[in-house]
DODO-526987 format. One record per residue: residue number from 1; x, y, z of N, C-alpha, C in turn. Coordinates in steps of 0.02 Angstrom, whole numbers. Example, Ala and Ser with C-alpha at 12.3 -4.5 7.8 and 13.67 -1.06 7.14 Angstrom:
{vexba:1; n_xx:660; n_yy:-284; n_zz:390; ca_xx:615; ca_yy:-225; ca_zz:390; c_xx:660; c_yy:-165; c_zz:390}
{vexba:2; n_xx:642; n_yy:-112; n_zz:354; ca_xx:684; ca_yy:-53; ca_zz:357; c_xx:645; c_yy:2; c_zz:394}
***
This chain:
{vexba:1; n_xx:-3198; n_yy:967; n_zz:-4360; ca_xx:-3168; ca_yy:956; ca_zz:-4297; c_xx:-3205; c_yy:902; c_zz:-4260}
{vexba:2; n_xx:-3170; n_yy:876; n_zz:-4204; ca_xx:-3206; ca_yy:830; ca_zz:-4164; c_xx:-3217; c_yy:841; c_zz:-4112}
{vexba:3; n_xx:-3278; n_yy:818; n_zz:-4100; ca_xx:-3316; ca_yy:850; ca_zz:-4037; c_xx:-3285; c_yy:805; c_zz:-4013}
{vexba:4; n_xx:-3272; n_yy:814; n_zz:-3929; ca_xx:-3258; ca_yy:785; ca_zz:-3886; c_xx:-3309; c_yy:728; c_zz:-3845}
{vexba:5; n_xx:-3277; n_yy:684; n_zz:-3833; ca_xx:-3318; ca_yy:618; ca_zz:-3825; c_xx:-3321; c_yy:663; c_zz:-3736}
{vexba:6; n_xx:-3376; n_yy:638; n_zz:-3728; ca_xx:-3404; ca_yy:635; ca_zz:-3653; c_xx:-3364; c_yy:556; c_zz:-3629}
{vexba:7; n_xx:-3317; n_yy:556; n_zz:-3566; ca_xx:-3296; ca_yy:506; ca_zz:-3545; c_xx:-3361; c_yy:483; c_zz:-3457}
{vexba:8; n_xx:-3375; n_yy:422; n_zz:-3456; ca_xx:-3445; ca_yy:418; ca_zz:-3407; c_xx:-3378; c_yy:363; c_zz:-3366}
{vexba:9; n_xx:-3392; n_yy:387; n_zz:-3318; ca_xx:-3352; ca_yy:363; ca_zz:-3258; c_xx:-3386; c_yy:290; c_zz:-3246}
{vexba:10; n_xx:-3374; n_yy:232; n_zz:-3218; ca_xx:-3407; ca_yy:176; ca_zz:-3227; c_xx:-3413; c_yy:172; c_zz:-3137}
{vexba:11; n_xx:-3485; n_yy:145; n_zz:-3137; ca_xx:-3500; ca_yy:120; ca_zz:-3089; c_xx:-3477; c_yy:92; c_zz:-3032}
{vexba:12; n_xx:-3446; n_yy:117; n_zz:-2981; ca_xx:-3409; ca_yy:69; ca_zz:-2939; c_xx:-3451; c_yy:-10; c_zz:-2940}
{vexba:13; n_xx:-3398; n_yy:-48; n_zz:-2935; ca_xx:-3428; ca_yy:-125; ca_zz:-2929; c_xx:-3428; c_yy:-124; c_zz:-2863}
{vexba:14; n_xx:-3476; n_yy:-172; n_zz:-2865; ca_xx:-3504; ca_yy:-223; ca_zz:-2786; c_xx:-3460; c_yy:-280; c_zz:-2788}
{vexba:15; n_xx:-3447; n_yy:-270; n_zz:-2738; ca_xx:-3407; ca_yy:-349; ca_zz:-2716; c_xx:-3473; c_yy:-401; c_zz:-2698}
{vexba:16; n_xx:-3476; n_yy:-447; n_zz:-2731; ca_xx:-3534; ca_yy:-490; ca_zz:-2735; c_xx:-3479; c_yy:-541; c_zz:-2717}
{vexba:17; n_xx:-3527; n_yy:-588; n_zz:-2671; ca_xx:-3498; ca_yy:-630; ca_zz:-2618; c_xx:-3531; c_yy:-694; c_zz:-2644}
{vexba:18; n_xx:-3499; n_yy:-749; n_zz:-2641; ca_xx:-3538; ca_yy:-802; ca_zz:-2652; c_xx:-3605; c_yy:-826; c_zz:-2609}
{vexba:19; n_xx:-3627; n_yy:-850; n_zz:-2617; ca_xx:-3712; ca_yy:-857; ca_zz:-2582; c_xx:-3684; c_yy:-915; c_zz:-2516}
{vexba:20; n_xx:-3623; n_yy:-955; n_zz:-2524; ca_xx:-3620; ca_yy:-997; ca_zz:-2474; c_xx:-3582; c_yy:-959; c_zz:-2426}
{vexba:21; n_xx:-3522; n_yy:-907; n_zz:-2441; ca_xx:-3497; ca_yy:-879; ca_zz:-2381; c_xx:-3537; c_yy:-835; c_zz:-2365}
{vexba:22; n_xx:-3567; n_yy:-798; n_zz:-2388; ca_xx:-3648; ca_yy:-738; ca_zz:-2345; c_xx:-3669; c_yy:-790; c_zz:-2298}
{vexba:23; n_xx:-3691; n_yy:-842; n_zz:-2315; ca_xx:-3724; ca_yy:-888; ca_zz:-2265; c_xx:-3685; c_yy:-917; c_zz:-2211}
{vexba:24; n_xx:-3625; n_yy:-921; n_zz:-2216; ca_xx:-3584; ca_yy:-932; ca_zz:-2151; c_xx:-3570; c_yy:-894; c_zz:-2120}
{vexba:25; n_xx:-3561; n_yy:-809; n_zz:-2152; ca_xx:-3539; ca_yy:-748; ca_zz:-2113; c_xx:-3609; c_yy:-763; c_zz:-2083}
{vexba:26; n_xx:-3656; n_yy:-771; n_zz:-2084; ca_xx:-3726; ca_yy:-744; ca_zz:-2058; c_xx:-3746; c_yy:-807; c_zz:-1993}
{vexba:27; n_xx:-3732; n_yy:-859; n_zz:-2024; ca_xx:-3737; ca_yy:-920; ca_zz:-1971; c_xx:-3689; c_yy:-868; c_zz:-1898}
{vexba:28; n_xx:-3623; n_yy:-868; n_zz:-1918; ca_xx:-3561; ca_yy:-842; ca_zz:-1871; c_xx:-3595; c_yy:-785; c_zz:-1840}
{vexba:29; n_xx:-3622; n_yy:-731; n_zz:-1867; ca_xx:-3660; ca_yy:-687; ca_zz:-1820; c_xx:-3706; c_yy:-701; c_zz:-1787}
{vexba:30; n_xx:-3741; n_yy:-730; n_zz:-1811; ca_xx:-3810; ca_yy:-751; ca_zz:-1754; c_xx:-3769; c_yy:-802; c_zz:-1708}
{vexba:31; n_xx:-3715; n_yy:-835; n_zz:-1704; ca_xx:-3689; ca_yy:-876; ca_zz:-1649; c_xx:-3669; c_yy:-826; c_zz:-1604}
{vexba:32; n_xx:-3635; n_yy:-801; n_zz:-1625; ca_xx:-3618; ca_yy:-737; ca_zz:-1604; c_xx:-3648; c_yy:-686; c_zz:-1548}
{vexba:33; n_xx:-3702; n_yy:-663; n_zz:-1586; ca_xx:-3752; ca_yy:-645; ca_zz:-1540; c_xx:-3779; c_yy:-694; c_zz:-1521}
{vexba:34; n_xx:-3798; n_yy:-741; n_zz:-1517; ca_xx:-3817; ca_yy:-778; ca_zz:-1456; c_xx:-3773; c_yy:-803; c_zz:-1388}
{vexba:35; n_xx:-3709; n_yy:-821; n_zz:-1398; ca_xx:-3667; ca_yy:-801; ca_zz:-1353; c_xx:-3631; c_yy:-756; c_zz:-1314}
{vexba:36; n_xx:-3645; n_yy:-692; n_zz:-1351; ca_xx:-3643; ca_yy:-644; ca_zz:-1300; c_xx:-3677; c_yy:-630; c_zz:-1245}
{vexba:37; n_xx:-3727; n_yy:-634; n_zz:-1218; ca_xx:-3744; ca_yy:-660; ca_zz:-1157; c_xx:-3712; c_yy:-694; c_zz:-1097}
{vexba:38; n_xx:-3720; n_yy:-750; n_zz:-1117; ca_xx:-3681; ca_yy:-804; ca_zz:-1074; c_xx:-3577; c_yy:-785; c_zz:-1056}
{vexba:39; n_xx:-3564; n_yy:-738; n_zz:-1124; ca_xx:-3517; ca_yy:-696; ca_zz:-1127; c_xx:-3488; c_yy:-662; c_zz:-1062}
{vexba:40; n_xx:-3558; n_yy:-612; n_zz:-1056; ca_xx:-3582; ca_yy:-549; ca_zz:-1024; c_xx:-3569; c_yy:-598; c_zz:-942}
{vexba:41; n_xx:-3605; n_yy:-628; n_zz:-940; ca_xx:-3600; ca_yy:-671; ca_zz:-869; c_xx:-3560; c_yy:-693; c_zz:-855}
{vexba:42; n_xx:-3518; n_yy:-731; n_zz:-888; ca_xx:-3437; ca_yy:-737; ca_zz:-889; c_xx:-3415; c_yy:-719; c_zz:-868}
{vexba:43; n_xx:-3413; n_yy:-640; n_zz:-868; ca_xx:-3357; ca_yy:-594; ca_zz:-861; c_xx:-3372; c_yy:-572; c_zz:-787}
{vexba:44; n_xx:-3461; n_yy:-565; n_zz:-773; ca_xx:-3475; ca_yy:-521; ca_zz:-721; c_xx:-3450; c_yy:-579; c_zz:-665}
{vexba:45; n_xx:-3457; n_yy:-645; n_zz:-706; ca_xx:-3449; ca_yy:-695; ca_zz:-631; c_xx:-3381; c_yy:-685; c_zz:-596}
{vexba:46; n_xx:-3320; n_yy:-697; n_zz:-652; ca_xx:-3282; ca_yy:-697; ca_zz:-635; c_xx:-3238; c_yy:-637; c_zz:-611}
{vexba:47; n_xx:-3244; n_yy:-557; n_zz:-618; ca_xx:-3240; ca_yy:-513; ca_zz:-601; c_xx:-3261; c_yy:-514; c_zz:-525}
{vexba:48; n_xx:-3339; n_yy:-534; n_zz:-516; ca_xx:-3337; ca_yy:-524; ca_zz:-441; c_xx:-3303; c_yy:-621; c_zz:-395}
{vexba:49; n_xx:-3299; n_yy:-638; n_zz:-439; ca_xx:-3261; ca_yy:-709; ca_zz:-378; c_xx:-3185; c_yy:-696; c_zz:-358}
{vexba:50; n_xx:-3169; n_yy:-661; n_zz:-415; ca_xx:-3084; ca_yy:-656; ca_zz:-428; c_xx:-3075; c_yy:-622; c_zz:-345}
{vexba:51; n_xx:-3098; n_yy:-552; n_zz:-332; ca_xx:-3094; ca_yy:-521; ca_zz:-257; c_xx:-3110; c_yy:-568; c_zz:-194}
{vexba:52; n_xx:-3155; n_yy:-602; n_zz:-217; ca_xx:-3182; ca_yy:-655; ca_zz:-164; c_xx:-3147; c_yy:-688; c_zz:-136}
{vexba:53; n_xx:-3109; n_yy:-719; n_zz:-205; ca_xx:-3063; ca_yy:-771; ca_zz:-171; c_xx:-2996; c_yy:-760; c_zz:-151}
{vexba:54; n_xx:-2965; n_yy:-699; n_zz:-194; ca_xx:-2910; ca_yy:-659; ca_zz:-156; c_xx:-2919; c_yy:-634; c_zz:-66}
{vexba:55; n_xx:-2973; n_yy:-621; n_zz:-49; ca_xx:-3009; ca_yy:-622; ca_zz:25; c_xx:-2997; c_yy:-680; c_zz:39}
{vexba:56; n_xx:-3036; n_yy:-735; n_zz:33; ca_xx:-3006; ca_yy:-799; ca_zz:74; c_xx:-2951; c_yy:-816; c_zz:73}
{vexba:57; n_xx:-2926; n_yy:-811; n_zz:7; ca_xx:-2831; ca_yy:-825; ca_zz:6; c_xx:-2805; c_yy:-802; c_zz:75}
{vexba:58; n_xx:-2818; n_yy:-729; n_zz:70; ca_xx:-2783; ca_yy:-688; ca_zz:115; c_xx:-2801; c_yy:-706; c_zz:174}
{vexba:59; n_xx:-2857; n_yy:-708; n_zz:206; ca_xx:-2879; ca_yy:-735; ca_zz:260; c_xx:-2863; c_yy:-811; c_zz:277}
{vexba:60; n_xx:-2851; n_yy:-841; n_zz:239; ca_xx:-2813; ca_yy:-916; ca_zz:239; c_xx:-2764; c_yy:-924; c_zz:283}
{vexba:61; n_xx:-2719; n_yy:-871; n_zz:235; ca_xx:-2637; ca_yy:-859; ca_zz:250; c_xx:-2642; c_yy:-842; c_zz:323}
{vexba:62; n_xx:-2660; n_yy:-796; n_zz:346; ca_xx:-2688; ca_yy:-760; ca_zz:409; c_xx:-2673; c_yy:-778; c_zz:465}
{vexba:63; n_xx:-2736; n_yy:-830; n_zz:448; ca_xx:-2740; ca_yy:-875; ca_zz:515; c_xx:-2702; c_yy:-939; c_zz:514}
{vexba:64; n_xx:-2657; n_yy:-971; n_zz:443; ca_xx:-2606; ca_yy:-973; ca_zz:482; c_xx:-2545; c_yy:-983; c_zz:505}
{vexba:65; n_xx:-2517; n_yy:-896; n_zz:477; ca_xx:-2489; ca_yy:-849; ca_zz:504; c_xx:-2477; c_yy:-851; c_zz:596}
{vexba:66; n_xx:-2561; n_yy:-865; n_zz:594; ca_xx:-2563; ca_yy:-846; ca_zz:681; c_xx:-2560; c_yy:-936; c_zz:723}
{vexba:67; n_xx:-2568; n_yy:-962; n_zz:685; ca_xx:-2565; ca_yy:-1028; ca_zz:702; c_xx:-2510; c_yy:-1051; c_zz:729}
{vexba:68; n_xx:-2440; n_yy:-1014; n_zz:659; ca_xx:-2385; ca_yy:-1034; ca_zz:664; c_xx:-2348; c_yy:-1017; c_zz:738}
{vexba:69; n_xx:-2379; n_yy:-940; n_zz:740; ca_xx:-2346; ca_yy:-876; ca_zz:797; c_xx:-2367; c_yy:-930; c_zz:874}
{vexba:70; n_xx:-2445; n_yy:-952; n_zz:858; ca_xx:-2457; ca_yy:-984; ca_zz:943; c_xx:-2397; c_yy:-1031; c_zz:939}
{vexba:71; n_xx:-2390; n_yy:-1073; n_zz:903; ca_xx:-2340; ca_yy:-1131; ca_zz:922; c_xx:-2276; c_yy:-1126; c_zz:918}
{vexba:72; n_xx:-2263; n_yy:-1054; n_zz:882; ca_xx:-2171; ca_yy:-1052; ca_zz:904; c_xx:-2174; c_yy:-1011; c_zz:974}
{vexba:73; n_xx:-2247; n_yy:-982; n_zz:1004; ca_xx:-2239; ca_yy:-960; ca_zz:1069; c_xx:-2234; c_yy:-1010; c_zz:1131}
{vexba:74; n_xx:-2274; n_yy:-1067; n_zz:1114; ca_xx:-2279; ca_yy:-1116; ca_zz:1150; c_xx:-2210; c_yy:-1163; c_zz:1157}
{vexba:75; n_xx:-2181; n_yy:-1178; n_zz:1088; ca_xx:-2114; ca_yy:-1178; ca_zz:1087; c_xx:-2071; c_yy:-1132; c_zz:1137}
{vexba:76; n_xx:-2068; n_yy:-1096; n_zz:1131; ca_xx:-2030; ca_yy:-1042; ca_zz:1152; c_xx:-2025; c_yy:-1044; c_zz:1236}
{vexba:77; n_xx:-2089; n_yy:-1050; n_zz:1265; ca_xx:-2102; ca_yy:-1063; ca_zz:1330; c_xx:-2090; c_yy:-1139; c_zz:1362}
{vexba:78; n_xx:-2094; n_yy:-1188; n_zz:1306; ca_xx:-2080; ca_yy:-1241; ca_zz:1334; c_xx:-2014; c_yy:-1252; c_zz:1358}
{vexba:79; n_xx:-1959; n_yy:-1199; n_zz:1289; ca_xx:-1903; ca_yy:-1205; ca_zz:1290; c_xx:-1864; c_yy:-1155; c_zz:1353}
{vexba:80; n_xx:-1896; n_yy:-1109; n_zz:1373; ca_xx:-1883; ca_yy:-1074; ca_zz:1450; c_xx:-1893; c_yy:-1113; c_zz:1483}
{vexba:81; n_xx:-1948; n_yy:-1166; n_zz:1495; ca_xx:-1952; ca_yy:-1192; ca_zz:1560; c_xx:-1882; c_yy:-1252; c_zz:1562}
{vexba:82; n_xx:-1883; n_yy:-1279; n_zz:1511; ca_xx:-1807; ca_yy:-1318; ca_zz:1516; c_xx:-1768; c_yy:-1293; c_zz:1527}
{vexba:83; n_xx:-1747; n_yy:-1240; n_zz:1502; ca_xx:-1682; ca_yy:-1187; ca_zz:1527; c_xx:-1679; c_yy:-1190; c_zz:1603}
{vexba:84; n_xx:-1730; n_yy:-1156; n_zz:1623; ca_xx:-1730; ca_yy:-1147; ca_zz:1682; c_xx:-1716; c_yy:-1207; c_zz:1734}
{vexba:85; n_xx:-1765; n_yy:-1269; n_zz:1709; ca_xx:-1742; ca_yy:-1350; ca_zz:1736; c_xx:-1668; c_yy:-1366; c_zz:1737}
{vexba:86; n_xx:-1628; n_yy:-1345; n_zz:1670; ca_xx:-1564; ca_yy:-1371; ca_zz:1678; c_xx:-1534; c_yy:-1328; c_zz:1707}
{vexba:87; n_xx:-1550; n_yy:-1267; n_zz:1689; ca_xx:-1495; ca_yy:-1206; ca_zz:1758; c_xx:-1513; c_yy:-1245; c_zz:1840}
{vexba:88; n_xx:-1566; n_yy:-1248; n_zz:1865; ca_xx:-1572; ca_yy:-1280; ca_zz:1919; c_xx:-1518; c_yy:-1332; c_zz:1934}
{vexba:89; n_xx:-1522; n_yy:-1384; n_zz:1872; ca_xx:-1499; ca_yy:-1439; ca_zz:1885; c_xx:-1393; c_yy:-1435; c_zz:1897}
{vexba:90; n_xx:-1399; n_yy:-1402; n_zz:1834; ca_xx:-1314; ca_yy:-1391; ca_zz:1862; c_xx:-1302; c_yy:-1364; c_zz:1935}
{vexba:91; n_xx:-1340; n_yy:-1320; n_zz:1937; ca_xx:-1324; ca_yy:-1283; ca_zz:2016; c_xx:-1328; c_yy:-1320; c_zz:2074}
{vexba:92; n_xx:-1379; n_yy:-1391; n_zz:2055; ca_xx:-1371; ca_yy:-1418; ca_zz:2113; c_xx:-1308; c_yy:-1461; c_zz:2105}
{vexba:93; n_xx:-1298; n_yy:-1506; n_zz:2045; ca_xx:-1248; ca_yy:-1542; ca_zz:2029; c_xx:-1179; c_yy:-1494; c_zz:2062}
{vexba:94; n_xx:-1168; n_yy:-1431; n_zz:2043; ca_xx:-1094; ca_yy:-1400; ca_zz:2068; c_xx:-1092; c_yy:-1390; c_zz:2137}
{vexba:95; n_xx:-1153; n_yy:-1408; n_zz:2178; ca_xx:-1134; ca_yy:-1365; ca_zz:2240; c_xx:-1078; c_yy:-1419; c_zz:2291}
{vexba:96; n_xx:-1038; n_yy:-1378; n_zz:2324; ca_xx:-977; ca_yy:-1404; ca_zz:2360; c_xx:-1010; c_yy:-1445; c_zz:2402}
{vexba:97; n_xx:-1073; n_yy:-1460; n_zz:2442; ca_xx:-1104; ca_yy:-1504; ca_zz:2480; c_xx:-1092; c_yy:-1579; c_zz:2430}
{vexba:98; n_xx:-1147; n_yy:-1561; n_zz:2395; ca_xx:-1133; ca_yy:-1639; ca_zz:2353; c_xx:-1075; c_yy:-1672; c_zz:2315}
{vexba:99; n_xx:-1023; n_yy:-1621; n_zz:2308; ca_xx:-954; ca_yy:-1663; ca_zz:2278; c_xx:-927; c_yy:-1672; c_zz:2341}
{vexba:100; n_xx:-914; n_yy:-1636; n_zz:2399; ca_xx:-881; ca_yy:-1649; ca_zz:2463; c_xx:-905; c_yy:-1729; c_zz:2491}
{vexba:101; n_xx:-989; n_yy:-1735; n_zz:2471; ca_xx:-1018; ca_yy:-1823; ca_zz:2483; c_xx:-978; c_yy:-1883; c_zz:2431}
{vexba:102; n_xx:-979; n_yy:-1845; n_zz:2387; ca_xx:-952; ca_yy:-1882; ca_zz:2327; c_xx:-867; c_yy:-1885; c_zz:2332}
{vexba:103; n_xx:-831; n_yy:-1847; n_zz:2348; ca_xx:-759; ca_yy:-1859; ca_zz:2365; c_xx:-734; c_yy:-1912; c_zz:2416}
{vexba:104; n_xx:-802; n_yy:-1898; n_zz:2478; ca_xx:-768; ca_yy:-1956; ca_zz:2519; c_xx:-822; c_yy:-2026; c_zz:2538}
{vexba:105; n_xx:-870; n_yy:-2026; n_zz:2460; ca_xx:-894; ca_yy:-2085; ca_zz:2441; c_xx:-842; c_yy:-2133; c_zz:2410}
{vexba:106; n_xx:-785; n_yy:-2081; n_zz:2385; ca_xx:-725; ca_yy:-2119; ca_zz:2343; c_xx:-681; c_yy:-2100; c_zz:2378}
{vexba:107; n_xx:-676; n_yy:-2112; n_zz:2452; ca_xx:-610; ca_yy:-2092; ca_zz:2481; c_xx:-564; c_yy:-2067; c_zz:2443}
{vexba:108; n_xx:-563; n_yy:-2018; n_zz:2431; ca_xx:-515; ca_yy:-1939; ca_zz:2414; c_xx:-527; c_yy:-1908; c_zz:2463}
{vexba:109; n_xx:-454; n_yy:-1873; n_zz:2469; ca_xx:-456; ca_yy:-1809; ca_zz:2530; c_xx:-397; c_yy:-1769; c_zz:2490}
{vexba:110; n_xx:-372; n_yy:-1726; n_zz:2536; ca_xx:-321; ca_yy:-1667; ca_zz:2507; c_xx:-264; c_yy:-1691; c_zz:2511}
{vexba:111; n_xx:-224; n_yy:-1673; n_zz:2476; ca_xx:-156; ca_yy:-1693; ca_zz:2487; c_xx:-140; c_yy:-1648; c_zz:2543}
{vexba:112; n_xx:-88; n_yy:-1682; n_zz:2580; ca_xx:-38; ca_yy:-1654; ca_zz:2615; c_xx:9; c_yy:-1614; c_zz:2611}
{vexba:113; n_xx:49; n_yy:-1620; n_zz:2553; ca_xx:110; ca_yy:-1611; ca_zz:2531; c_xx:86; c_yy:-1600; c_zz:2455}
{vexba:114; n_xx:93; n_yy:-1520; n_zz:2455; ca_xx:84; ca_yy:-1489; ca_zz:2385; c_xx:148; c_yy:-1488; c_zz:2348}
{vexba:115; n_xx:154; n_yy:-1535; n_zz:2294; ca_xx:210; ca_yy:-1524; ca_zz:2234; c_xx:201; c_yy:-1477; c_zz:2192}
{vexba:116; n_xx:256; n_yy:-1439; n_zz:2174; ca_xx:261; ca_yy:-1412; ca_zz:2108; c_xx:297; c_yy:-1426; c_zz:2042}
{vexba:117; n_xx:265; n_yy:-1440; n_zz:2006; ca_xx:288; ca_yy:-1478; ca_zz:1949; c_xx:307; c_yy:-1440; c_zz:1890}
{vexba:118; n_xx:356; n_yy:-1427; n_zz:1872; ca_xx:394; ca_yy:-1391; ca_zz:1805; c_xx:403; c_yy:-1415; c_zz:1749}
{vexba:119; n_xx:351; n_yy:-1406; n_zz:1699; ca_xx:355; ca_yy:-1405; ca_zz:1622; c_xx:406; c_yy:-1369; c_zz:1592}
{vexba:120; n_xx:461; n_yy:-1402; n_zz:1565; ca_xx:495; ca_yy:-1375; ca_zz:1503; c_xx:457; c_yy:-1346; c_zz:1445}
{vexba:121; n_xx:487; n_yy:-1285; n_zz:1435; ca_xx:438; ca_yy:-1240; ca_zz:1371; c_xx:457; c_yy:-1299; c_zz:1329}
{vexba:122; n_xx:414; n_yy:-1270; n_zz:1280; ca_xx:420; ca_yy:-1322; ca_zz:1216; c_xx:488; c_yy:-1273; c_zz:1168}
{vexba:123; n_xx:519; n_yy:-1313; n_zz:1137; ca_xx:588; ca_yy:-1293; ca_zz:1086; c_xx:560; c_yy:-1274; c_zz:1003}
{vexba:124; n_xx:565; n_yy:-1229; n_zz:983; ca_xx:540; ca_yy:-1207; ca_zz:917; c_xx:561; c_yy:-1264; c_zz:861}
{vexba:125; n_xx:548; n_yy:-1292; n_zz:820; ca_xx:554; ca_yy:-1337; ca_zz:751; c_xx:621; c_yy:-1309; c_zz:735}
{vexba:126; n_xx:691; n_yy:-1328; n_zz:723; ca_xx:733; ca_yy:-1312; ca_zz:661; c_xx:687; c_yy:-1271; c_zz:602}
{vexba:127; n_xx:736; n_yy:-1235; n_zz:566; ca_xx:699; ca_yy:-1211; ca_zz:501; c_xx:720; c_yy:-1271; c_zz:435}
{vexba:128; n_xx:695; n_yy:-1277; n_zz:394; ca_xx:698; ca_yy:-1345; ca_zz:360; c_xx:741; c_yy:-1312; c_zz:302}
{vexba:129; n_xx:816; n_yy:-1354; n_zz:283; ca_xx:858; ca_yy:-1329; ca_zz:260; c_xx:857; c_yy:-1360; c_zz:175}
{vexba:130; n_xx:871; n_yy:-1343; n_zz:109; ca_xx:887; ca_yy:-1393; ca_zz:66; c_xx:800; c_yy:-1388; c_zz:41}
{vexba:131; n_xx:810; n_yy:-1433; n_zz:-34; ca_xx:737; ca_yy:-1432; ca_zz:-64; c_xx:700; c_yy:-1500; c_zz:-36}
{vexba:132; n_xx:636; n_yy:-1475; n_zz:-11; ca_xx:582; ca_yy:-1530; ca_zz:5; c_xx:593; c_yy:-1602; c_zz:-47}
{vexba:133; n_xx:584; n_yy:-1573; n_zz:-80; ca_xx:561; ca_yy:-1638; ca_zz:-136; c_xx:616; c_yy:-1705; c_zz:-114}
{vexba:134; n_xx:708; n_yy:-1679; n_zz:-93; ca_xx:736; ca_yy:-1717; ca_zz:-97; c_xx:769; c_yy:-1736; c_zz:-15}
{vexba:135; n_xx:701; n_yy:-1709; n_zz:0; ca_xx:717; ca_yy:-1725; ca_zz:106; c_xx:732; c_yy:-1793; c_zz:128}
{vexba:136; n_xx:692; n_yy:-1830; n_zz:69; ca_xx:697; ca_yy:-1904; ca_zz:77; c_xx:777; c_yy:-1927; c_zz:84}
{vexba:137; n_xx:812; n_yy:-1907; n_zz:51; ca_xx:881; ca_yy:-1932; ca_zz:15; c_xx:928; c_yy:-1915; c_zz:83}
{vexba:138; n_xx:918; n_yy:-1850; n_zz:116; ca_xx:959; ca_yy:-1853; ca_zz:171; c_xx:956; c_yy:-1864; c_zz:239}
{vexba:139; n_xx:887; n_yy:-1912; n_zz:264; ca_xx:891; ca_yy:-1944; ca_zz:306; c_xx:852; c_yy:-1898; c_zz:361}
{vexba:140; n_xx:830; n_yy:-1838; n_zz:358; ca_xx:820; ca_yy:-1791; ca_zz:416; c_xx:734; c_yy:-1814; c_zz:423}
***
């Protein structure tokens, strides 16, 4: 009979790397770690500026916000006081003293003799008889 062969499991292999890429993976890590640092600062800088400057943004806007508000108030008041100038001014322009100077600067006075004068209503349009297109042809 035959003895049974002992079967020996084989060695897992190593992945063996060429000697020039080990040396670039290894260059790439030590860059690596050496820039993490300057990384690290990176991040902290810009983490705390980012709030900073969202603050001034905001405070920018702000003031002016309020810049705008003084000068549409100032607007606003300039534009009352004119109001008020031209309300003055019509009121003096309408008053019956100064057209009464002005009527008999241009000798006008009242009539004497009030006419009444009678407008004929106005007469409605005919209704338009026959097709448009050939209105031409009959003269109307």
């Amino acid at each position: 009979m035959i003895a049974p062969q002992r079967v020996f499991a084989e060695p897992p292999r190593r992945r063996l790397e060429p000697v020039r890429t080990a040396t670039k993976r290894r260059t790439r890590r030590a860059r690596r770690r050496l820039h993490a640092p300057v990384r690290a600062v990176a991040l902290v800088t810009v983490l705390l500026l980012l709030p900073l400057l969202g603050y001034t943004a905001l405070t920018a806007r702000l003031t002016s916000l309020n810049y705008a508000l003084a000068h549409a108030e100032d607007d606003r008041t300039k534009l009352l006081a004119e109001t008020q100038r031209l309300d003055d001014r019509i009121v003096r322009l309408r008053s019956p003293e100064r057209l009464a100077a002005l009527a008999t600067a241009l000798h006008l006075h009242d009539p004497h003799v009030y006419a009444l004068v009678r407008v004929p209503e106005p007469q409605a349009a005919p209704k338009p008889s026959g097709i448009a297109l050939f209105a031409w042809f009959s003269g109307k």
